[in-house]
C-alpha positions as CSV (number, residue, x, y, z in Angstrom):
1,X,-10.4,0.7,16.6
2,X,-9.3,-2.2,14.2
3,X,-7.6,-5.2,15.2
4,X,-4.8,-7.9,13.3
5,X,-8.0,-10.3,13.9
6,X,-10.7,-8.0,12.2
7,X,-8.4,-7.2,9.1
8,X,-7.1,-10.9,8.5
9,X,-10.7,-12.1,7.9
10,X,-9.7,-11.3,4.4
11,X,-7.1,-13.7,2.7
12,X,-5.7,-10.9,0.6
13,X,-5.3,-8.4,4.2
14,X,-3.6,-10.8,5.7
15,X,-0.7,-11.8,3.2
16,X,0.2,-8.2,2.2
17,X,-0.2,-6.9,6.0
18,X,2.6,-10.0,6.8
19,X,4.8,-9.0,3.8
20,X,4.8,-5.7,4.7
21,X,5.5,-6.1,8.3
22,X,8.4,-8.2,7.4
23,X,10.1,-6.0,5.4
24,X,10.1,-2.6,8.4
25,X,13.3,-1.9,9.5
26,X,14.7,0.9,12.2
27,X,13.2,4.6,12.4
28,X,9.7,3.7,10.4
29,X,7.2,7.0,8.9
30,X,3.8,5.3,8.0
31,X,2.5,8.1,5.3
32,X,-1.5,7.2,5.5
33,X,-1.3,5.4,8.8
34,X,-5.4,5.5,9.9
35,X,-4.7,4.0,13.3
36,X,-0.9,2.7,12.4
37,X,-2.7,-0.6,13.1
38,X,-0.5,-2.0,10.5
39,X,3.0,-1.3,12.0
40,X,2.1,-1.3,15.1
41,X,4.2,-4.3,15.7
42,X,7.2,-2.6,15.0
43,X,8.8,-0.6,18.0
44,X,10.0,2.7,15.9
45,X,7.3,3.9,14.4
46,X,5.3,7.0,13.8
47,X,2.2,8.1,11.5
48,X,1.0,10.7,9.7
49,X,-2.9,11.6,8.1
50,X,-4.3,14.4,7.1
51,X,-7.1,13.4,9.5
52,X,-6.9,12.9,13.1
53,X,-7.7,9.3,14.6
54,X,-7.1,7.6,17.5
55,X,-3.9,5.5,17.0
56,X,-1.9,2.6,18.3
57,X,1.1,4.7,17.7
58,X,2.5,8.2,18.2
59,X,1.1,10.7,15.6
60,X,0.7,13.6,13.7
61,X,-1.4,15.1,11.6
62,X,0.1,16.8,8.3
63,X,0.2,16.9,4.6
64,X,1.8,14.1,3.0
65,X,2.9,16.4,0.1
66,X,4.9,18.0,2.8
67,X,6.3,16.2,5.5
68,X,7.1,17.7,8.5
69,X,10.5,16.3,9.2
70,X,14.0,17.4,8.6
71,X,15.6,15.6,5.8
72,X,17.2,11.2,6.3
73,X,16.1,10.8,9.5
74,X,13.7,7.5,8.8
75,X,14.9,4.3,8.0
76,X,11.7,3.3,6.4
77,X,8.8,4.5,5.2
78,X,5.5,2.8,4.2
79,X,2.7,4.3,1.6
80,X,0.3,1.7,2.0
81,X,-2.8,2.6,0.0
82,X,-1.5,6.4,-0.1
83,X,-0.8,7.2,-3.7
84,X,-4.0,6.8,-5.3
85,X,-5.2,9.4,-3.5
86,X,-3.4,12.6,-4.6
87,X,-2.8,13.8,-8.5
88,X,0.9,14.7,-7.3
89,X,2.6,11.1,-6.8
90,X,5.6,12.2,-7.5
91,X,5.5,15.2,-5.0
92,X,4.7,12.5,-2.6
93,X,7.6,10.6,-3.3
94,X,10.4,13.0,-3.2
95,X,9.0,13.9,0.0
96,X,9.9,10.2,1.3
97,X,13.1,10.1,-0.6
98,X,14.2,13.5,1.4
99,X,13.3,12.3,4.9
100,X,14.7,9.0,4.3
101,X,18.5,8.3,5.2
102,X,20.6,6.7,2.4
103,X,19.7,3.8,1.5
104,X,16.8,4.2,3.2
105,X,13.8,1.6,2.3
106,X,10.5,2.7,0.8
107,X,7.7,0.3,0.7
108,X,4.6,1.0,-1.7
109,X,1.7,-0.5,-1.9
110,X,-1.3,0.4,-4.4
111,X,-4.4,-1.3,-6.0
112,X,-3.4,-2.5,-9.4
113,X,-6.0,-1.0,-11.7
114,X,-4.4,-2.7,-15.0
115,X,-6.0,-6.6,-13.9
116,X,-8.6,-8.3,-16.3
117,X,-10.9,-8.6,-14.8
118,X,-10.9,-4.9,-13.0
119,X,-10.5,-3.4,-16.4
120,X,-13.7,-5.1,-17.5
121,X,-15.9,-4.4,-14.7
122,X,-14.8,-0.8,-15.0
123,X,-15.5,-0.9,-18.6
124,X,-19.1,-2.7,-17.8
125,X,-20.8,-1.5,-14.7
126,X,-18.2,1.4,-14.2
127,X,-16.5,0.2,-10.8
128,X,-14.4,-3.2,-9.2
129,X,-15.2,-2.2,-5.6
130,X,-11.4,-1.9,-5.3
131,X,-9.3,0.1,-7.4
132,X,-12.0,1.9,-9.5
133,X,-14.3,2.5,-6.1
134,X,-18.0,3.0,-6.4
135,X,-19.4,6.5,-5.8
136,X,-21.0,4.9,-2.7
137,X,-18.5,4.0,-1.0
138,X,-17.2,8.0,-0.7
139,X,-13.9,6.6,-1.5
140,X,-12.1,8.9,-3.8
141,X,-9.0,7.5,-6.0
142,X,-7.3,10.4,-8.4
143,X,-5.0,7.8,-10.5
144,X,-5.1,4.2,-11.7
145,X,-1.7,2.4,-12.5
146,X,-0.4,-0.9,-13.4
147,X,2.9,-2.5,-12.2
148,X,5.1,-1.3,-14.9
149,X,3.6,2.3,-14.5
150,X,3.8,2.2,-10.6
151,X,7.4,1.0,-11.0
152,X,8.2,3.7,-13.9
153,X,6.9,6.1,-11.4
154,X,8.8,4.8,-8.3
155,X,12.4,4.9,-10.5
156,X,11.9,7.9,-11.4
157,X,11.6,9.3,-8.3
158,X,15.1,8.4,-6.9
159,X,14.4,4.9,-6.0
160,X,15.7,1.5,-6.8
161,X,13.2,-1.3,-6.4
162,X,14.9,-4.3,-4.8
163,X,11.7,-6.4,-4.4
164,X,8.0,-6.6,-5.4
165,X,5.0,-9.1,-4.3
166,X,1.7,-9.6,-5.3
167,X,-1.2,-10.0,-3.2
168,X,-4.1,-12.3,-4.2
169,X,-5.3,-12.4,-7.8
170,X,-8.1,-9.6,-8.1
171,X,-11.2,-12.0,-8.7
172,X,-14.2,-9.7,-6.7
173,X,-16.8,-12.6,-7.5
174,X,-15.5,-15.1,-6.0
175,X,-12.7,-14.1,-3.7
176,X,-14.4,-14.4,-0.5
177,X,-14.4,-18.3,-0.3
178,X,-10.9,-17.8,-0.2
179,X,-11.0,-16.5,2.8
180,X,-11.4,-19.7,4.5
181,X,-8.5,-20.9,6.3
182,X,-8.3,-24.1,4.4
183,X,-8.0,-22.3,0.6
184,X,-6.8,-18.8,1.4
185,X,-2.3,-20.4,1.5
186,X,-3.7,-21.7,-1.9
187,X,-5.1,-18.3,-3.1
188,X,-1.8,-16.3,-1.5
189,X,0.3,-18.7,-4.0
190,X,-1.8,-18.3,-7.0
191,X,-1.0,-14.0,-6.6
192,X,2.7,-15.0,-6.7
193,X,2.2,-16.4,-10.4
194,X,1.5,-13.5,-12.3
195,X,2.2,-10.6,-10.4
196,X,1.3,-7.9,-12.7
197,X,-2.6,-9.1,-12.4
198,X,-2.4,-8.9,-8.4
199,X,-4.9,-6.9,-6.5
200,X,-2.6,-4.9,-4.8
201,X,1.0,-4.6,-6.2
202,X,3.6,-4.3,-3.3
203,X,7.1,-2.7,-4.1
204,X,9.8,-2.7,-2.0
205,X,12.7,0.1,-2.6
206,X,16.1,1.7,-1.7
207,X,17.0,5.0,-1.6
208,X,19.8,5.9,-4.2
């Protein structure tokens, strides 16, 4: 299984895994969870996949378009990497808005597929090796969305968006000297300039 240490080799892992963890309050559904490596810091917690995995927190396996949980009984819930995976976003998002309580927190995370730089190696060589995957890497995204589309999306769903971040800039040539220790709190405040171009956009909402 994963660990915070094998993940936070990458500069860009590490800052959205912190902002993430401190924005989890109460009753928390991770929708995607993997192992739930990612809140498995937080006491209240439980996952859901649509595969099974061995987990670092209580879970179950089910269909994020339908949740199997009555309706506002979470406090938060975290998509993290979740809705570029299904052609139904919005199906996926009602389904948090009904288990959450009111004003209930939903954090979103997604690979921004609108950055320079991804736009032109898609254009190019037909893959970034982040948002727009290569075939190798058996990693199947079904829709590619920008900040102001993600946040369209999000709003219209029943949401309020109270915060976003951004990651890291998205520069796949040369990200991974950022990764040392001594550049990567430089490269963490160069994502907070423009977040629209960051290479994961973060979004924190309320339930209305």
């Amino acid at each position: 299984m994963r660990t915070d240490r094998e993940m936070f080799r990458r500069c860009f892992v590490e800052k959205s895994w912190k902002l993430i963890r401190s924005n989890l309050e109460g009753f928390v559904l991770d929708i995607g969870s993997l192992d739930g490596l990612l809140v498995s810091t937080h006491k209240e917690t439980i996952g859901i996949d649509n595969i099974k995995n061995k987990s670092y927190i209580p879970f179950v396996l089910a269909d994020m378009h339908y949740l199997p949980f009555k309706a506002q009984i979470f406090d938060t819930v975290l998509m993290c990497h979740v809705l570029e995976h299904t052609n139904k976003p919005s199906t996926v998002l009602k389904e948090a808005e009904r288990v959450l309580k009111t004003n209930g927190k939903l954090i979103t995370v997604m690979p921004n597929a609108k950055t320079p730089i991804g736009k032109l190696l898609k254009l190019s060589i037909g893959y970034d090796g982040y948002a727009f995957p290569r075939q190798s890497e058996k990693i199947e995204h079904k829709i590619f969305l920008g900040f102001d589309e993600l946040k369209y999306l999000i709003e219209k769903c029943g949401f309020t968006i109270q915060r976003n971040f951004g990651s890291t800039p998205h520069l796949p040539m040369i990200e991974r000297i950022f990764d040392l220790h001594l550049l990567r709190r430089f490269y963490w405040k160069l994502g907070d300039i423009n977040k629209k171009y960051s290479k994961d956009l973060i979004f924190v909402s309320k339930k209305l």
